[in-house]
C-alpha positions in Angstrom: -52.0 -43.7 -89.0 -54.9 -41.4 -87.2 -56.4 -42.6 -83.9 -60.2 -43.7 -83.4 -60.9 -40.1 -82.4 -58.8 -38.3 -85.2 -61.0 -41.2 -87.6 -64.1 -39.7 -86.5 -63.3 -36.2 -87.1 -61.9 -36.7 -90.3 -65.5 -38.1 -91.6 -67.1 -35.4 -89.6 -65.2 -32.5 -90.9 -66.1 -34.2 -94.6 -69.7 -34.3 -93.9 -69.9 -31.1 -92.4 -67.7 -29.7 -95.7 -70.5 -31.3 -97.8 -73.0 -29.4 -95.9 -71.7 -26.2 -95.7 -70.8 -26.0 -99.7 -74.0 -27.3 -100.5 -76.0 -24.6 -98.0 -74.1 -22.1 -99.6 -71.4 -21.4 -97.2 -68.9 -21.4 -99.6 -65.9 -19.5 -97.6 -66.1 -21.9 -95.0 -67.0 -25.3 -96.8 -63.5 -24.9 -98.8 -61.9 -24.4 -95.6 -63.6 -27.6 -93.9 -62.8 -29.4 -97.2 -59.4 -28.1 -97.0 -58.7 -29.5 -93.6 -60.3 -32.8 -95.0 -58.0 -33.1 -97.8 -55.1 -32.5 -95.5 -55.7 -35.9 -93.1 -57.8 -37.8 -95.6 -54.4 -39.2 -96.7 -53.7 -40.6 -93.5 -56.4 -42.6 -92.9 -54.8 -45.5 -94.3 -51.4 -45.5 -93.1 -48.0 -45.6 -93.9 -47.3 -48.7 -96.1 -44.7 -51.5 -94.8 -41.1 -52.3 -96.2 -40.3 -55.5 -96.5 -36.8 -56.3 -95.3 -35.2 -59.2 -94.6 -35.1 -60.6 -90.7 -31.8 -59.5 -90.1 -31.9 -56.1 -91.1 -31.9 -53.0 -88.4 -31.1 -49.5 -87.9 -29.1 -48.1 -84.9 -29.6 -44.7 -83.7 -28.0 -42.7 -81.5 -29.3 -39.9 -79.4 -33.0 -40.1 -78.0 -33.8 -36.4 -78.2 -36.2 -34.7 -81.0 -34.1 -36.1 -84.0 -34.5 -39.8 -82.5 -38.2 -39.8 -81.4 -38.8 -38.1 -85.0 -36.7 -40.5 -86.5 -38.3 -43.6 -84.4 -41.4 -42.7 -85.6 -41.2 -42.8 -89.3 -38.5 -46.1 -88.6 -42.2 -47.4 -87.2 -44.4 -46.4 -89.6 -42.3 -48.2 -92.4 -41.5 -51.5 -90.3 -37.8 -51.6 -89.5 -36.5 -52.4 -86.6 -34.2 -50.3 -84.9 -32.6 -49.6 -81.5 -31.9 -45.7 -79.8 -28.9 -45.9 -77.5 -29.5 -42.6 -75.3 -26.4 -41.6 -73.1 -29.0 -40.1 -70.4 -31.7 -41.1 -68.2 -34.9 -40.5 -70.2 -35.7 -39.1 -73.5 -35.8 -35.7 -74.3 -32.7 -34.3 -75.1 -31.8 -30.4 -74.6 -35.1 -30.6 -72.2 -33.6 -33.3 -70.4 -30.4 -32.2 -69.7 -30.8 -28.8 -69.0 -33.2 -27.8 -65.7 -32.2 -24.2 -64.6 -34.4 -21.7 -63.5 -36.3 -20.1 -66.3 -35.2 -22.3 -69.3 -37.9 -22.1 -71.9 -37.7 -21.9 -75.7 -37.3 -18.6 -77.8 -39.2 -20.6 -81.0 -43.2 -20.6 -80.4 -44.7 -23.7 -78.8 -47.0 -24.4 -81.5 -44.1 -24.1 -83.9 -41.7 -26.2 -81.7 -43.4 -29.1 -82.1 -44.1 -32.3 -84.5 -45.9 -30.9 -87.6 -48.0 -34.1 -87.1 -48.1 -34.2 -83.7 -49.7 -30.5 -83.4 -50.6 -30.1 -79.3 -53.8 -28.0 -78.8 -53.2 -27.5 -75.0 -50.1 -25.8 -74.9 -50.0 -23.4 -71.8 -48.7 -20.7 -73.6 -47.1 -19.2 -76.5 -43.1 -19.7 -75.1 -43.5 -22.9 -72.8 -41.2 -23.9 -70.0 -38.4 -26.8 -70.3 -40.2 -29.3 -68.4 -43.7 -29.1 -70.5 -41.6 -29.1 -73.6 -40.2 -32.4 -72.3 -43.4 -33.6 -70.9 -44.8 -33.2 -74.6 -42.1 -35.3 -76.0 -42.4 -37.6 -73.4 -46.1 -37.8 -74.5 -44.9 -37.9 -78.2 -42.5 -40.9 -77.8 -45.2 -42.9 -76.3 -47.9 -41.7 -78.8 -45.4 -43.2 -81.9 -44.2 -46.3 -79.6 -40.3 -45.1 -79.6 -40.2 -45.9 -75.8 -39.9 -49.9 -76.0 -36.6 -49.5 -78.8 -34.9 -47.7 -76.7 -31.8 -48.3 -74.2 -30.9 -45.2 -72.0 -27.8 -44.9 -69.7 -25.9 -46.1 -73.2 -23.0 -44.0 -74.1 -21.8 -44.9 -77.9 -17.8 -45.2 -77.9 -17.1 -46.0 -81.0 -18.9 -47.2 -84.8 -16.8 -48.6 -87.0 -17.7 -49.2 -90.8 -16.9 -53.4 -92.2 -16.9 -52.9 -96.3 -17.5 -56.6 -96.5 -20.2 -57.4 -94.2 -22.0 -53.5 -95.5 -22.7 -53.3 -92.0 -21.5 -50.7 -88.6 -20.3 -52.4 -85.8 -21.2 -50.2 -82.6 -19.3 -50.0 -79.1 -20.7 -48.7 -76.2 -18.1 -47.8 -73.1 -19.7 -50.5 -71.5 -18.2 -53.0 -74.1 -21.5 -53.9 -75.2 -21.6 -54.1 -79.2 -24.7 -54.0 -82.2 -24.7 -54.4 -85.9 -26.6 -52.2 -87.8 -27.1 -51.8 -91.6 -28.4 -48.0 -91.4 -26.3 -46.0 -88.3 -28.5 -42.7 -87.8 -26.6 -40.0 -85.5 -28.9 -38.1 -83.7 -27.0 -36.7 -80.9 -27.6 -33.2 -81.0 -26.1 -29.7 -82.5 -25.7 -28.4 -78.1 -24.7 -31.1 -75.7 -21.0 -30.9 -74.7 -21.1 -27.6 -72.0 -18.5 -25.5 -73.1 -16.5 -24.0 -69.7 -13.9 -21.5 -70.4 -10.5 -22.1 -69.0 -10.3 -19.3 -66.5 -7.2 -19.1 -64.0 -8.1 -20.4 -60.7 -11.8 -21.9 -62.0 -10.9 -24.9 -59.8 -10.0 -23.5 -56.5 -13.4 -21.6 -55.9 -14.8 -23.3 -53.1 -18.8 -22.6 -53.5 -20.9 -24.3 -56.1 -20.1 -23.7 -59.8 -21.4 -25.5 -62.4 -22.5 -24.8 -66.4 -26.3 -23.9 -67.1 -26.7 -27.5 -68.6 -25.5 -29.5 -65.7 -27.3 -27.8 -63.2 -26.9 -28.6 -59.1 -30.8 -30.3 -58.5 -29.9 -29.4 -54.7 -28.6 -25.8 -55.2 -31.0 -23.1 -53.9 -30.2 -19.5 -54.8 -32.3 -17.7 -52.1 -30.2 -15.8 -50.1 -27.1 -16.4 -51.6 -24.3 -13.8 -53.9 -24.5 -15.4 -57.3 -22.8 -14.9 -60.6 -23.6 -15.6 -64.0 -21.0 -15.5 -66.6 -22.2 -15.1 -69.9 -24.7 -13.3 -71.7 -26.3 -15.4 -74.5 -29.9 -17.5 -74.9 -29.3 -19.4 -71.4 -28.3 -16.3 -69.4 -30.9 -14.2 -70.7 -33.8 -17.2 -69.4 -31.4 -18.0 -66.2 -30.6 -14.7 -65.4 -34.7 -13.6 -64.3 -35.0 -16.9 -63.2 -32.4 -16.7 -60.8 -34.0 -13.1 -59.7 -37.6 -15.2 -59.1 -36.0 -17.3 -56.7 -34.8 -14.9 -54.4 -30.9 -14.1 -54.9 -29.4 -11.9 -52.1 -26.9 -10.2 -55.4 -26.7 -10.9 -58.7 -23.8 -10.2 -60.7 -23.6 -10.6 -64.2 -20.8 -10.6 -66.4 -20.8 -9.9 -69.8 -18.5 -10.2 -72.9 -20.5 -9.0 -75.3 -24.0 -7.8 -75.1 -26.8 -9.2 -77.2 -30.3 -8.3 -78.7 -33.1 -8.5 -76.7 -36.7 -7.7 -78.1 -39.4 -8.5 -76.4 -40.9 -12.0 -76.5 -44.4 -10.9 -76.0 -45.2 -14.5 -74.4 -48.7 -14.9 -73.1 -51.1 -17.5 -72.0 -53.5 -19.3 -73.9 -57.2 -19.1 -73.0 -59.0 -22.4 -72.3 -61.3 -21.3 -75.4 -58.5 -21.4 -77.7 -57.7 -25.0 -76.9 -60.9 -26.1 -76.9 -61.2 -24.5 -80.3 -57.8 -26.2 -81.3 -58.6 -29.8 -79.9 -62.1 -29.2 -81.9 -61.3 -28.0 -85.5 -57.6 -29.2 -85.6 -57.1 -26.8 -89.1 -57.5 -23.7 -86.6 -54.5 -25.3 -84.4 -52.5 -26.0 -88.8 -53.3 -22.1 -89.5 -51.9 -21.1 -86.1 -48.9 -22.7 -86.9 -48.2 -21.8 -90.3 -48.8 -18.3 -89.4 -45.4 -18.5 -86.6 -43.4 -20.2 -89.6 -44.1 -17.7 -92.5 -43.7 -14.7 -89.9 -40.4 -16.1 -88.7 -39.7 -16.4 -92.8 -40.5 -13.1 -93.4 -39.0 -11.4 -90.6 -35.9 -13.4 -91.7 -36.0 -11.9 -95.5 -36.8 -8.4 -93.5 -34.2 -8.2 -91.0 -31.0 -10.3 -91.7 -31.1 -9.6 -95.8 -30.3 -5.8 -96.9 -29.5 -6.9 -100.9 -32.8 -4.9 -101.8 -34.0 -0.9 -100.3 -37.3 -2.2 -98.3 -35.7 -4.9 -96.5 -32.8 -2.0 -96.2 -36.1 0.4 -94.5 -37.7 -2.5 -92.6 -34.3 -3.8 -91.1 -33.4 -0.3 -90.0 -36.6 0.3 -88.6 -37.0 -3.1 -86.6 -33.3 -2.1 -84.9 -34.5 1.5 -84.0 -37.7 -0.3 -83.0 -35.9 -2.6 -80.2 -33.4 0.0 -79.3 -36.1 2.1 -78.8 -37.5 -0.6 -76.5 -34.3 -0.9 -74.5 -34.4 3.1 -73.9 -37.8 2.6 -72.7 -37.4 -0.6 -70.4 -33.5 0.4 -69.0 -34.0 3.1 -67.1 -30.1 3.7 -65.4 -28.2 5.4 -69.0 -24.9 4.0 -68.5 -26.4 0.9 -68.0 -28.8 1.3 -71.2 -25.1 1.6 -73.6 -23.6 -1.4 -71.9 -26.9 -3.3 -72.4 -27.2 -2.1 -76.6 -25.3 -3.8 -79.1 -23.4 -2.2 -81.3 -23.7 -4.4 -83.8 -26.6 -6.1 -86.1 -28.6 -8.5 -85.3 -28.3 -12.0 -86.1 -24.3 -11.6 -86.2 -25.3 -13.3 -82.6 -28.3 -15.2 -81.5 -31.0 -13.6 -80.5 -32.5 -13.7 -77.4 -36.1 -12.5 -76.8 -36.9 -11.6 -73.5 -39.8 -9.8 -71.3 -37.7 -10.2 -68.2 -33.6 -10.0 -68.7 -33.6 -6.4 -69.5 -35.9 -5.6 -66.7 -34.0 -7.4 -64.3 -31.3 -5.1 -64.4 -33.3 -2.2 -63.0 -33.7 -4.3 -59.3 -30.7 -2.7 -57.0 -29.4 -6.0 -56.2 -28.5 -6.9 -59.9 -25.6 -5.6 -61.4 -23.7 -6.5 -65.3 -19.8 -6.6 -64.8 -18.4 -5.8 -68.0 -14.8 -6.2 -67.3 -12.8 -9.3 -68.4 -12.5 -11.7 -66.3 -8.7 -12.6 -64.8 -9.0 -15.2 -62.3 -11.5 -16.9 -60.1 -10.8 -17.4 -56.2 -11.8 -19.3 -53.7 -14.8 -16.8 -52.6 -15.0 -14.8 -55.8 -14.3 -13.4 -59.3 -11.5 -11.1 -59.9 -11.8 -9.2 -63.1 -9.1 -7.2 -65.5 -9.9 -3.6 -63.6 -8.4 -5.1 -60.2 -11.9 -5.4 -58.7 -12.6 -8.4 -56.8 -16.6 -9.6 -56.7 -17.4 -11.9 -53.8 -20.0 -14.4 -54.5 -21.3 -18.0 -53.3 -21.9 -19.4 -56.6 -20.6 -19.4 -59.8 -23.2 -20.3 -63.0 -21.2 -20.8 -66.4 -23.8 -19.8 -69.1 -21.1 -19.9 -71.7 -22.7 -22.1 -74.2 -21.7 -25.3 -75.8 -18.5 -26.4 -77.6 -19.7 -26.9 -81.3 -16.8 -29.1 -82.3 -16.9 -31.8 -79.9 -20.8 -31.8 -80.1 -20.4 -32.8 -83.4 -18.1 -35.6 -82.7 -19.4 -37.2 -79.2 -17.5 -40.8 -80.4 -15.1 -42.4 -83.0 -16.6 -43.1 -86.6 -14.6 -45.0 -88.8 -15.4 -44.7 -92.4 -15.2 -46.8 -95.3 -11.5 -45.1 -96.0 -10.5 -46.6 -92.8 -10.4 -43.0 -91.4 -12.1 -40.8 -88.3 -14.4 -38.6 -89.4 -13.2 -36.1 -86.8 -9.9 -35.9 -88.6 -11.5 -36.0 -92.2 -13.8 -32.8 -91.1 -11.2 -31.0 -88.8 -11.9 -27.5 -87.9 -15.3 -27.1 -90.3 -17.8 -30.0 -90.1 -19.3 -30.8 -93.6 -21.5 -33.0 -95.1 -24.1 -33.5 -97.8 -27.1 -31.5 -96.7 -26.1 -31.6 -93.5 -27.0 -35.6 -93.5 -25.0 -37.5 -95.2 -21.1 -38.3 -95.9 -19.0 -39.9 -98.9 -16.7 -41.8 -97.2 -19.5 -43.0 -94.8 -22.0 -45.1 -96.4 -25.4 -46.1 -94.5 -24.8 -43.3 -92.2 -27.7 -40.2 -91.6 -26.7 -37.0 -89.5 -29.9 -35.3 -88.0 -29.2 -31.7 -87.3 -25.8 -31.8 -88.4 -23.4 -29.5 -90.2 -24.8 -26.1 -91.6 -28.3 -26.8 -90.4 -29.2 -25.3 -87.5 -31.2 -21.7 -87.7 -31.5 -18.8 -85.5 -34.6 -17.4 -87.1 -37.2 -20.4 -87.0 -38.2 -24.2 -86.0 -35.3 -26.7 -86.2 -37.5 -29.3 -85.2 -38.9 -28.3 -89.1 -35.2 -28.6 -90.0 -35.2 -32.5 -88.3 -38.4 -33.4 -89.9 -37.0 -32.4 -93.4 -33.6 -34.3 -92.5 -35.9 -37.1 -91.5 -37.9 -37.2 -94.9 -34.4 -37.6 -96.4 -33.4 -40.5 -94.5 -36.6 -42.8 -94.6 -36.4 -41.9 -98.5 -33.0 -43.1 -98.5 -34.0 -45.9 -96.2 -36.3 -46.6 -98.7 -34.5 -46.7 -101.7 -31.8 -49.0 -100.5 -34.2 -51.8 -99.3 -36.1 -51.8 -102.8 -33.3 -51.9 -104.7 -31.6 -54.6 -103.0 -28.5 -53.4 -103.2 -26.1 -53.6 -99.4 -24.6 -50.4 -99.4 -25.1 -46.8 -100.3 -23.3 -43.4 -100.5 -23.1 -40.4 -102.4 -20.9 -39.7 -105.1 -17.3 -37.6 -104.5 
C-alpha cells in the first residue's frame, strides 16, 4: 500500500494529467496519465487472506529473496518467520566486504521494481549502499520484527500426516511450518581450491567472501588467485589501498568491457524523487538494453545478431588494445573465447590496473603454496604476505546448505545429485509446500536477478494463495 507522501502524488500527477490533456498538452498528459494508471492500483492495498490461527510460513535465508518474500507474506496477512544464519540482513552484501565489491547489474535495475530508489549515488553502487538500501527496504515492508538472525537451519523434514515441515536449527531449536520457503542464495558457500600446502602458509589468507575486517593491504606483497567477477572489483580495490606488489594469477582470462559507471547529478534525483515515472522509464530502459544486448551478443541463429555479436567482440578487444599498453600482457589479458561461455565482468579499473609496475598477472598453474609464498608449475617461487582466494563459490553445496526430507522419505541432495532440478526453478514433486527462490536454472548473466526473485515470488504468493482458498493441506506438482 503507498505512503501518505506517494498518496499525494498519486492525486497530483492525476490532476495535473487532467490539466495537461485538457490544455492541449497531449504528449505529456498521456504520459502523466500513464504514470497515474500505474500506482492508481495501489492505493488500496493488497487484500488479506484469511487463514486459520495456526497457520505459518518459515523462510530461510534473509537476503533479497527473503525481504522480497517477507513483503508480499505481509501484504497478504500470514505470519511467517526468516531464520538468517548471519548477523543482519542483506545477504551477498552482507557477507562479502572486500575492497571494491560493487555490482556489475545497474543500481536502478538492482533494486525492488516497487521499491524504485531515486538517490542512488551512481549508476554501479558500492556493496555497503546496496546493503544500506535493503536495510532501508526491510524496514520500509516491516520484515525486520519476523526475523531471527544468528539461526543456522540443520535440517527440515516433511510429516505427510500432520501436512506440515518440521525445522531444526544446530542449536536444537525447532518450528512447524505449513509453507517452507528456501531462500538461501544461488553464491554463499566460498569455494577454496585444494592446493598442496594451502594450510602451511603462515600470512593471512582468506576467500573474497570471508574477508579479514582487520587486514590492511598497504604496504604489504599480496596475491589474488582468480580472475572472475570478485577479482576483477577486488583486484583495483586492492591497488586503491596501497599494495607494496600485486600478483595476480590467472587460469583463464575473462571479458572485460568497460562499465562506463558514473555519478548521478543531484538534479537527476530530485527529478526522480519528483516525477517517480522518470525514475520507471530509467529503469526499463537498463532491462530492455540488457535484453537486447542479450538477443545481440550471446544468440548467432540469425546474420545481424551474427554482425552485431562480431562487432561488439572486435569492439571490446579493440578496447583492451587501447587500455593494455605492455603486448604480451594484452594476449594474456584477451580471451580466446566468446563471451558469455564465462561471466562477464565489466570493469573501468581491472584492465588498467595492470599497467602500474607493481602489478603483475601469473599465468602459470599453481603447484603448491608455502609458508611465505606461491610456487607455480614453471618452478618460479612468488613471495607474498597475503594470500586472497577469489575463486568463486561451490554451486553444489550452495544449493543444499541443510538436510530436506521429502514426502518420499528421501534427501533432496541425493534425489538431485550432480544437476539440481526443479519446476521453474521453485518448486519440487516429491516436496510439497516447499518454494525455492533463485534456485536451479535461474540465475542470469545478462540482467537483474532480483527481477528473476520477484517473478519466483509472484509464483509463490499465488501458490500461497491457492492453497488457503481451497482448503485443501497439502500441495505439489504433478510427476
Amino acid at each position: 500500500m503507498l505512503g501518505r507522501n506517494e498518496f499525494i502524488l498519486v492525486l497530483a500527477s492525476g490532476f495535473t494529467s487532467a490539466w495537461l490533456l485538457a490544455h492541449g498538452w497531449t504528449i505529456c498528459g498521456l504520459i502523466m496519465f500513464l504514470a497515474f494508471l500505474s500506482k492508481f492500483s495501489e492505493l488500496r492495498g493488497p487484500r488479506k487472506l484469511s487463514v486459520p490461527d495456526d497457520f505459518n510460513v518459515v523462510v530461510i535465508g534473509a537476503g533479497v529473496s527473503g525481504i522480497g518474500i517477507g513483503k508480499r507474506l505481509n501484504d497478504i496477512g500470514v505470519k511467517y518467520v526468516i531464520l538468517e544464519k548471519s548477523g543482519d540482513l542483506g545477504g551477498t552484501w552482507y557477507d562479502n566486504m572486500y575492497p571494491g565489491v560493487a555490482c556489475d547489474v545497474p543500481s536502478h535495475l538492482y533494486s525492488f521494481s516497487y521499491f524504485m530508489n531515486p538517490d542512488w549515488s551512481r549508476a554501479y553502487s558500492k556493496g555497503k549502499e546496496i546493503h544500506n538500501y535493503l536495510r532501508k527496504a526491510a524496514s520500509s515492508f516491516g520484515v525486520y520484527p519476523h526475523v531471527k538472525f544468528n539461526t543456522r537451519v540443520k535440517s527440515c523434514v516433511w510429516n505427510d500426516k500432520t501436512a506440515r515441515w518440521k525445522v531444526t536449527t544446530t542449536e536444537g531449536e525447532e518450528y512447524t511450518a505449513n509453507i517452507l520457503i528456501s531462500g538461501s542464495g544461488a553464491l554463499h558457500v566460498p569455494k577454496l581450491p585444494p592446493f598442496k600446502g594451502k594450510d602451511d602458509f603462515k600470512g593471512p589468507n582468506f576467500h573474497t567472501a570471508l574477508w579479514d575486517k582487520n587486514f590492511d593491504p598497504k604496504g604489504k606483497k599480496v596475491a589474488v588467485v582468480g580472475t572472475g567477477a570478485s577479482s576483477v572489483q577486488c583486484v583495483p580495490g586492492l591497488v586503491e589501498r596501497g599494495v607494496s606488489e600485486l600478483r595476480v594469477f590467472q587460469r583463464t582470462p575473462g571479458w572485460v568491457p568497460p562499465r562506463l559507471d558514473y555519478e548521478y547529478p543531484e538534479l537527476v534525483k530530485t527529478m526522480f524523487r519528483i516525477f517517480p515515472f522518470t525514475n520507471a522509464m530509467h529503469r526499463w530502459f537498463f532491462f530492455w538494453r540488457n535484453e537486447f544486448r542479450f538477443r545481440c551478443i550471446f544468440t548467432q541463429d540469425a546474420w545481424i545478431t551474427k554482425k552485431i555479436s562480431t562487432y561488439v567482440h572486435n569492439l571490446v578487444r579493440k578496447h583492451y588494445s587501447h587500455v593494455i599498453k605492455d603486448k604480451d600482457l594484452l594476449k594474456k589479458l584477451t580471451p580466446n573465447f566468446s563471451m558469455g561461455c564465462k561471466r562477464i565482468t565489466p570493469s573501468d579499473t581491472y584492465l588498467q590496473a595492470f599497467n602500474e609496475k607493481h602489478v603483475h598477472l601469473i599465468t602459470e598453474r599453481v603447484s603448491e603454496i608455502t609458508e611465505n609464498g606461491i610456487k607455480t608449475a614453471d618452478g618460479v617461487h612468488h613471495e607474498v604476505d597475503a594470500i586472497v582466494y577469489a575463486t568463486g563459490f561451490d554451486l553444489q553445496k550452495s544449493a543444499r546448505p541443510f538436510t530436506q526430507i521429502g514426502a518420499d522419505g528421501k534427501n533432496l541432495s541425493e534425489t538431485w545429485g550432480d544437476a539440481p532440478a526443479a519446476y521453474l526453478g521453485i518448486v519440487h514433486e516429491d516436496n510439497p509446500n516447499w518454494f525455492i527462490l533463485l534456485g536451479p536454472g535461474t540465475g542470469l548473466g545478462h540482467n537483474s536477478i532480483i527481477y528473476m526473485i520477484e517473478c519466483q515470488v509472484n509464483y509463490t504468493i499465488d501458490a500461497i494463495k491457492k492453497l488457503v482458498n481451497s482448503g485443501a493441506r497439502s500441495m505439489s506438482i504433478k510427476k
